[in-house]
ZAVONU-49818 format. One record per atom (N, C-alpha, C, O): residue number from 1; z, x, y; residue in one letter. Coordinates in nm, 2 decimals. Layout:
# ZAVONU-49818
+-----+--------+--------+--------+------+
| pos |     c3 |     c1 |     c2 | code |
+-----+--------+--------+--------+------+
| NUM |      Z |      X |      Y |    A |
...
+-----+--------+--------+--------+------+
This chain:
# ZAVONU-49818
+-----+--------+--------+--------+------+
| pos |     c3 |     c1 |     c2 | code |
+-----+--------+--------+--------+------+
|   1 |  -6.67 |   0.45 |   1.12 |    X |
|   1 |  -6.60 |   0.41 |   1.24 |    X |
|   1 |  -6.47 |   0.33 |   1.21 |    X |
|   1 |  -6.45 |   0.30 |   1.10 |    X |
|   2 |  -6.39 |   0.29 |   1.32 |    X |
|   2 |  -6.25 |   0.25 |   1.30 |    X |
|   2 |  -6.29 |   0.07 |   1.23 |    X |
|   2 |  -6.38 |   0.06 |   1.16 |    X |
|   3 |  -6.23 |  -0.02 |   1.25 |    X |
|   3 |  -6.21 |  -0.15 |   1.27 |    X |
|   3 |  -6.31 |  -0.22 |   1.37 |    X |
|   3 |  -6.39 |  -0.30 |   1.34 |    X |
|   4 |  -6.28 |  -0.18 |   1.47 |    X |
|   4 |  -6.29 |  -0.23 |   1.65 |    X |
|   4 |  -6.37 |  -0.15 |   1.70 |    X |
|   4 |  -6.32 |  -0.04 |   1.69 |    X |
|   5 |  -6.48 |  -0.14 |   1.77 |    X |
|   5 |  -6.55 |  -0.02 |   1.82 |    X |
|   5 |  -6.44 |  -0.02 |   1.99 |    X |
|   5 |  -6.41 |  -0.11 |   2.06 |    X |
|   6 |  -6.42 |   0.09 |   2.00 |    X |
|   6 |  -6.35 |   0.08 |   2.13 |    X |
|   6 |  -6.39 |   0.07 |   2.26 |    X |
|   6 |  -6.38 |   0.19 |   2.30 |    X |
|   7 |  -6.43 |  -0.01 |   2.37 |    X |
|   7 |  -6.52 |   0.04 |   2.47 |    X |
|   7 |  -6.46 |   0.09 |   2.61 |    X |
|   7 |  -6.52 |   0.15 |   2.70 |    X |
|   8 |  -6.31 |   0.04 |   2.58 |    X |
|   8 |  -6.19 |   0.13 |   2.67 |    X |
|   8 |  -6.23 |   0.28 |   2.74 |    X |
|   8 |  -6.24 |   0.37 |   2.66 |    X |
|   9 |  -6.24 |   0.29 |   2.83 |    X |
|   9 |  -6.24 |   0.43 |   2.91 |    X |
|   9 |  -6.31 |   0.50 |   2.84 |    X |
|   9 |  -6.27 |   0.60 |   2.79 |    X |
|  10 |  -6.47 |   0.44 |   2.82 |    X |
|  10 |  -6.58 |   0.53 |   2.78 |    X |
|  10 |  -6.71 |   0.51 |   2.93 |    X |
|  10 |  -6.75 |   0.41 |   3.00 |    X |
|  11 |  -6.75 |   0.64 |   2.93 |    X |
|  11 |  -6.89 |   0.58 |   3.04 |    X |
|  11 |  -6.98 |   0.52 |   3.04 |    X |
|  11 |  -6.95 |   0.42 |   2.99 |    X |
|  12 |  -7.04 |   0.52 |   3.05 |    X |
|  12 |  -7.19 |   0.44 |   3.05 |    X |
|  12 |  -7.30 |   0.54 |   3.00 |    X |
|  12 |  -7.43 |   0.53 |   3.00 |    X |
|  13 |  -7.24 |   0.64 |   2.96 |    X |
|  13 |  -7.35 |   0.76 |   2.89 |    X |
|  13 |  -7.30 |   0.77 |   2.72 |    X |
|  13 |  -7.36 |   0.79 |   2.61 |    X |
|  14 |  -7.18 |   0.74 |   2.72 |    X |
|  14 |  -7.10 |   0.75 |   2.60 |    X |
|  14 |  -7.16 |   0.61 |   2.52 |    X |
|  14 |  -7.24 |   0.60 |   2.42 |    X |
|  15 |  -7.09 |   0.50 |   2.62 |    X |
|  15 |  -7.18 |   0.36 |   2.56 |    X |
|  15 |  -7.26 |   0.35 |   2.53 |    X |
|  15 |  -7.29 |   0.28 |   2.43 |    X |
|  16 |  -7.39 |   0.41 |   2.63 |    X |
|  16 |  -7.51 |   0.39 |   2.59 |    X |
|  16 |  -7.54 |   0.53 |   2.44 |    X |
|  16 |  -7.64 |   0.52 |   2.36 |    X |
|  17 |  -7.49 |   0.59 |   2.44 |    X |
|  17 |  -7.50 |   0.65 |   2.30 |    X |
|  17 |  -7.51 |   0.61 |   2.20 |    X |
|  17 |  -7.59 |   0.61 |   2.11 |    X |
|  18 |  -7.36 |   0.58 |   2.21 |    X |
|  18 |  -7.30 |   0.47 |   2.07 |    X |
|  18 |  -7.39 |   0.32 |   2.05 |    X |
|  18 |  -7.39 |   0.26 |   1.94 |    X |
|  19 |  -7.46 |   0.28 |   2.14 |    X |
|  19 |  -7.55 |   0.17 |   2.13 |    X |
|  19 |  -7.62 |   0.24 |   2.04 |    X |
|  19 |  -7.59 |   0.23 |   1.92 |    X |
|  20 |  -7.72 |   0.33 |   2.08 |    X |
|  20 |  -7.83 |   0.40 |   2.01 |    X |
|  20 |  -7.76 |   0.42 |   1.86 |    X |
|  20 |  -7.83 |   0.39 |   1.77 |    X |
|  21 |  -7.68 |   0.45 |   1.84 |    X |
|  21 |  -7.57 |   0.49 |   1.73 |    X |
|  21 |  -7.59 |   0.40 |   1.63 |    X |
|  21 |  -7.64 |   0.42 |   1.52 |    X |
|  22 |  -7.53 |   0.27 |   1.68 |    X |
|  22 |  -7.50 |   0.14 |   1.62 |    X |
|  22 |  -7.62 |   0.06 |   1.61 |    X |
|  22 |  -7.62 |  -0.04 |   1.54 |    X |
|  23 |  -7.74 |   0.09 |   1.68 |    X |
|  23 |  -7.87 |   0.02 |   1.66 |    X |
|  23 |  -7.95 |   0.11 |   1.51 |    X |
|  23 |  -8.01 |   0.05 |   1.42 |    X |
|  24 |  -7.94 |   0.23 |   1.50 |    X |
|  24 |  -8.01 |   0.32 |   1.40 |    X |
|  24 |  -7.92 |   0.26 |   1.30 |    X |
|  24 |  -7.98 |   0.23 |   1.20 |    X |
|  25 |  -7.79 |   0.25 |   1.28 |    X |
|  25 |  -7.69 |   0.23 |   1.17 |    X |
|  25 |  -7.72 |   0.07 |   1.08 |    X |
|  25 |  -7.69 |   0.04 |   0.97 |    X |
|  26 |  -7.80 |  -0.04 |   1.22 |    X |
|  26 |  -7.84 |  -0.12 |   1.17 |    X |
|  26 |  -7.99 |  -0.11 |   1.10 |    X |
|  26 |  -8.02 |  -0.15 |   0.99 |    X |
|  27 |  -8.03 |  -0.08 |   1.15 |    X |
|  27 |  -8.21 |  -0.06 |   1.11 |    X |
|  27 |  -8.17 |   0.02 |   0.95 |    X |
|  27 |  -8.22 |  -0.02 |   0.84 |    X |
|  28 |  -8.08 |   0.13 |   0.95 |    X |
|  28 |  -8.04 |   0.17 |   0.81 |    X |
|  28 |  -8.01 |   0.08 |   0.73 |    X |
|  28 |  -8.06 |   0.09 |   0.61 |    X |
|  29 |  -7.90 |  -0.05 |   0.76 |    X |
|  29 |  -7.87 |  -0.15 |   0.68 |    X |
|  29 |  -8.00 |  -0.26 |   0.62 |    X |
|  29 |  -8.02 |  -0.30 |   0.51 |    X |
|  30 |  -8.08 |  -0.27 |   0.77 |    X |
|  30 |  -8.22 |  -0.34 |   0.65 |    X |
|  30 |  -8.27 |  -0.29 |   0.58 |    X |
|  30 |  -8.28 |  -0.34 |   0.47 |    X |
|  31 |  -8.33 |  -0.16 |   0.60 |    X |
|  31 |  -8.36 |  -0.06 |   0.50 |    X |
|  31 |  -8.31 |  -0.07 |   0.37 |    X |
|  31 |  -8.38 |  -0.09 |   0.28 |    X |
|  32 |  -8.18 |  -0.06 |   0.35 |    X |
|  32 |  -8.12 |  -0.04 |   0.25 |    X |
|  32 |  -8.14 |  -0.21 |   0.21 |    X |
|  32 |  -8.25 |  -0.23 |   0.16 |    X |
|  33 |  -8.10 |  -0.29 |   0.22 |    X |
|  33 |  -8.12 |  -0.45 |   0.18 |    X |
|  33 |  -8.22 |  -0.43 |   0.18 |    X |
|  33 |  -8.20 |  -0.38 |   0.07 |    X |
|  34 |  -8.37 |  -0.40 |   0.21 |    X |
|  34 |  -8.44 |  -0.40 |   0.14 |    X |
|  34 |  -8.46 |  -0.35 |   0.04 |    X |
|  34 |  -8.55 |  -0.40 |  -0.02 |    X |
|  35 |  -8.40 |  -0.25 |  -0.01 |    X |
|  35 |  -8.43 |  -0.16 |  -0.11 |    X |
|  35 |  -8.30 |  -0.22 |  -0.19 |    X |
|  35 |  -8.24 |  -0.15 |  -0.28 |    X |
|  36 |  -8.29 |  -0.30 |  -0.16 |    X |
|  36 |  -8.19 |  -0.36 |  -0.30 |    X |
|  36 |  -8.04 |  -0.25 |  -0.28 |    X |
|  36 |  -7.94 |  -0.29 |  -0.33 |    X |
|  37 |  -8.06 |  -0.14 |  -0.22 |    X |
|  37 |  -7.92 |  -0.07 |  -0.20 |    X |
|  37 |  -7.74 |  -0.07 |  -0.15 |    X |
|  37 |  -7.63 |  -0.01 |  -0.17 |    X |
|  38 |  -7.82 |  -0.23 |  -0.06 |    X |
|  38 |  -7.69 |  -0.25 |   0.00 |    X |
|  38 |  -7.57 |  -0.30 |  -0.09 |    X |
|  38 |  -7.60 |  -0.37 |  -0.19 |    X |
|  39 |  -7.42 |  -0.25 |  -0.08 |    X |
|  39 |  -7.33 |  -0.30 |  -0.14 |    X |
|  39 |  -7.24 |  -0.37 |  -0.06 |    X |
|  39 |  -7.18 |  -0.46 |  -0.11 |    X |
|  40 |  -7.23 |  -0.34 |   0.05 |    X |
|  40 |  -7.16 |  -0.43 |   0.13 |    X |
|  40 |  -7.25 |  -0.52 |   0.26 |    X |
|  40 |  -7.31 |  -0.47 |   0.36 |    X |
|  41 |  -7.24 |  -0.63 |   0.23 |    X |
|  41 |  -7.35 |  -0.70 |   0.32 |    X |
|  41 |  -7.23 |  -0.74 |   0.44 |    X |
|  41 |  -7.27 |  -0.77 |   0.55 |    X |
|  42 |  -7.13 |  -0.73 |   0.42 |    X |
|  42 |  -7.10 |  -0.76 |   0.60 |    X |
|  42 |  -7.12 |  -0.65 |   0.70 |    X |
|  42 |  -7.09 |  -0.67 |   0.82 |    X |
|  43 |  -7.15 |  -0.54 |   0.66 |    X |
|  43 |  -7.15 |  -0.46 |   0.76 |    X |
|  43 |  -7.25 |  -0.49 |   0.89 |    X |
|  43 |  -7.25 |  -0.45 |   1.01 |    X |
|  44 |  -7.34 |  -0.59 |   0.81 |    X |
|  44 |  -7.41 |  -0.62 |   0.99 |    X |
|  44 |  -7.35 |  -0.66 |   1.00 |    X |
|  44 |  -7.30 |  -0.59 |   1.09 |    X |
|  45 |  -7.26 |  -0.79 |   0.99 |    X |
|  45 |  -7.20 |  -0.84 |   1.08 |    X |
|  45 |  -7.11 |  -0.79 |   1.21 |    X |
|  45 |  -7.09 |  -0.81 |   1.33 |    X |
|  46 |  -7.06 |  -0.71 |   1.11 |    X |
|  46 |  -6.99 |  -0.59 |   1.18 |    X |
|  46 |  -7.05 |  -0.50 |   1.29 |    X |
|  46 |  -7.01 |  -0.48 |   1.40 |    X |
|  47 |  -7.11 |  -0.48 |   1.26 |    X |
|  47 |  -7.22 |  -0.39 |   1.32 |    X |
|  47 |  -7.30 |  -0.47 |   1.43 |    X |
|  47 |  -7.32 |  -0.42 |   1.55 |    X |
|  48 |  -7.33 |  -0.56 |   1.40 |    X |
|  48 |  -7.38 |  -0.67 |   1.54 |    X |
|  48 |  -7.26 |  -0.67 |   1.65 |    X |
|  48 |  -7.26 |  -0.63 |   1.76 |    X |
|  49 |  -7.16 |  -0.72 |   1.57 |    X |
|  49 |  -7.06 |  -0.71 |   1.71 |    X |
|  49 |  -7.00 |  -0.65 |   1.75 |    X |
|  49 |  -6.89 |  -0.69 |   1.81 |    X |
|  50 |  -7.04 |  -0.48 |   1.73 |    X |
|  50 |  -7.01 |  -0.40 |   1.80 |    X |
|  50 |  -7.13 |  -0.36 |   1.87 |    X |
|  50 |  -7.13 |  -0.27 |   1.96 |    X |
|  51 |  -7.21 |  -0.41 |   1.86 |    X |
|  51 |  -7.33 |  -0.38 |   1.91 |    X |
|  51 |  -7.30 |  -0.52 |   2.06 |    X |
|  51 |  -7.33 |  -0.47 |   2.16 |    X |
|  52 |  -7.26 |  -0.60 |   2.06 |    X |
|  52 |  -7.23 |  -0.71 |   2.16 |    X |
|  52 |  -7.09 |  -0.66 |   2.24 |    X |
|  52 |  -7.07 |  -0.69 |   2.35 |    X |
|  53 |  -7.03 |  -0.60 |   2.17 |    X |
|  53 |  -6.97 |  -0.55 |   2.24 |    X |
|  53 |  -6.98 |  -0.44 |   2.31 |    X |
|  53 |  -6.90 |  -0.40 |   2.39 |    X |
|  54 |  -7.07 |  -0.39 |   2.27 |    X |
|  54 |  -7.09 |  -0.26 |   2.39 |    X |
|  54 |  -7.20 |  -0.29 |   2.51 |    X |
|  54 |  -7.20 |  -0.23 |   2.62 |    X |
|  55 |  -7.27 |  -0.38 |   2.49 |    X |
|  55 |  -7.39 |  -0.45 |   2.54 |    X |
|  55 |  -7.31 |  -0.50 |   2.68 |    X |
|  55 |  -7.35 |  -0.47 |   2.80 |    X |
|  56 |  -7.18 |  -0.58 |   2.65 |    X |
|  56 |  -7.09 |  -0.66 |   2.71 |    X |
|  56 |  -7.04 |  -0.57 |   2.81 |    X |
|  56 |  -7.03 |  -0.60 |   2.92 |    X |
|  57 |  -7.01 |  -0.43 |   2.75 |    X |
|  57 |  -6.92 |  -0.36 |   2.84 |    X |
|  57 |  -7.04 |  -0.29 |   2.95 |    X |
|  57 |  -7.01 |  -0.27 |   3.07 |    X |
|  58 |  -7.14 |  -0.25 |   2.91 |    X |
|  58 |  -7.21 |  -0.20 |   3.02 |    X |
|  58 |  -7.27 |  -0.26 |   3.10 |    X |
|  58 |  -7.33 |  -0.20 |   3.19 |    X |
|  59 |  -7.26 |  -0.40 |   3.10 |    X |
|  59 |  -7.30 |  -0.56 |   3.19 |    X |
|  59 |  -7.18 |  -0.57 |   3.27 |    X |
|  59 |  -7.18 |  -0.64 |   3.37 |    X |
|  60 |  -7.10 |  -0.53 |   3.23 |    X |
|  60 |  -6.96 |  -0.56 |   3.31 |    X |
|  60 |  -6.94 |  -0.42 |   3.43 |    X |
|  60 |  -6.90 |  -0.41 |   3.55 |    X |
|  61 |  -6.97 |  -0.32 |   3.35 |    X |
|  61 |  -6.95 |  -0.19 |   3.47 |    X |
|  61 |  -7.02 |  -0.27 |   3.56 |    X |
|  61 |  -7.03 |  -0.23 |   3.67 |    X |
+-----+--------+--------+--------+------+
């Protein structure tokens, strides 16, 4: 994905997708740190706040 997850003129079916999206993408990252695989450990971070940010936008519709 880009930088910025974008939540600009997406629906609430789209958001809620990409949640699902960005929650499996995390559960892959423990997976992988557990398995000793990970090479980039910021990606949760990353990944959490796009995860807050989409959380944010469908509280706000």
């Amino acid at each position: 994905m880009s930088k910025r997850f974008d939540t600009k003129n997406k629906s609430r079916e789209e958001l809620s997708g990409s949640l699902t999206e960005f929650r499996v993408k995390l559960a892959q990252l423990e997976f992988d740190r557990a398995d000793k695989k990970l090479k980039d450990a910021s990606q949760f971070k990353k990944t959490k706040k796009d995860i807050a940010r989409i959380l944010t936008a469908l509280h706000t519709q």
